[in-house]
N, C-alpha and C positions, 0 to 999 in steps of 0.2 A: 523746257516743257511749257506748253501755252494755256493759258486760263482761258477755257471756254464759257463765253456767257449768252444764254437763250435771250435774244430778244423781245422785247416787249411788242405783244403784236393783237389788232385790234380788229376783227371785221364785220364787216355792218354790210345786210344784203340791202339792194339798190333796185325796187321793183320797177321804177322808170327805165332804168338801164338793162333790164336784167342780169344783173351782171354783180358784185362785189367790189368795193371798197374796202382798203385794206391801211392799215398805218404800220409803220415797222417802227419802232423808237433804237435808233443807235446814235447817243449821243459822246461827241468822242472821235467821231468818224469823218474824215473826209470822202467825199464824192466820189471818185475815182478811184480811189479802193475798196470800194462796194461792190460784190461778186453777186449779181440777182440772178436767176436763173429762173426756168418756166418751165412746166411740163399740159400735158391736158388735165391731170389730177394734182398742180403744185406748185411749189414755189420752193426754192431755198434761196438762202442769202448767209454771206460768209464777209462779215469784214474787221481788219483790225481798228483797234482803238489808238487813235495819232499820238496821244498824252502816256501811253502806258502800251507800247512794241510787243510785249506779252500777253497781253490782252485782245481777245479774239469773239466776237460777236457770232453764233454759228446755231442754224436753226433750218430743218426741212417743216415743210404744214402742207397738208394735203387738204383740196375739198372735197364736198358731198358729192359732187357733179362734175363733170369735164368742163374745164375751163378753153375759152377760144387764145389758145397759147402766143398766136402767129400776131394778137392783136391787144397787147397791154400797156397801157399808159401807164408811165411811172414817173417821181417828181422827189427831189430830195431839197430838202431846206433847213437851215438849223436843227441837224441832229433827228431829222425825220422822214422818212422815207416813206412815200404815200403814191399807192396802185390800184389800178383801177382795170379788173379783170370782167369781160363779159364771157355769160354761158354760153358754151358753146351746144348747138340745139342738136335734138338727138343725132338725126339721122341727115346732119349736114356732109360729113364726111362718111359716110356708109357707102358702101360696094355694090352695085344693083346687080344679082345674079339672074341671068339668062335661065330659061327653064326650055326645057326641050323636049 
C-alpha cells in the first residue's frame, strides 16, 4: 500500500502575464517521474519519492478560471517544480452560432 502525500503547492497571480505562477515542492523526486497533467480548470501531478518507493506525492488543484492548457511552461529543479499557466480569455475558444 502506498503513502500518499499532498504536495506543497504555492500560487501567486501574475497581472503582467495574466496568467499564474505556481510552485509544486516534491523534494525526493526525480524529473522523469513527475506525472503533470493540465486541464482548462487544472492541474494534477502524481510522482513517487526516489528515497522511499512507497511513498507517492499525489494532488488534483483546480482554478477560478480556465487556464490556456495547450500553452504551460514548466521547469523542475532541486525538488521543485515551477509552472507557469496563462488565462485563457473568455471567448477565445467559443463557437460562433449562425442565426437565421
Amino acid at each position: 500500500m502506498k503513502n500518499n502525500i499532498n504536495p506543497t503547492v504555492c500560487a501567486e497571480y501574475d497581472e503582467e502575464t495574466d496568467g499564474y505562477d505556481v510552485e509544486i515542492q516534491l523534494p525526493g523526486v526525480h524529473k522523469e517521474d513527475i506525472d503533470f497533467k493540465v486541464l482548462p480548470g487544472g492541474f494534477m501531478v502524481r510522482a513517487p519519492r526516489s528515497d522511499n518507493p512507497d511513498t507517492e506525492y499525489n494532488g488534483s488543484y483546480s482554478f477560478c478560471c480556465p487556464i490556456d492548457d495547450e500553452n504551460v511552461e514548466a521547469k523542475f529543479d532541486n525538488g521543485l517544480l515551477t509552472a507557469h499557466f496563462r488565462l485563457r480569455q473568455p471567448y477565445e475558444k467559443a463557437t460562433k452560432v449562425n442565426i437565421e
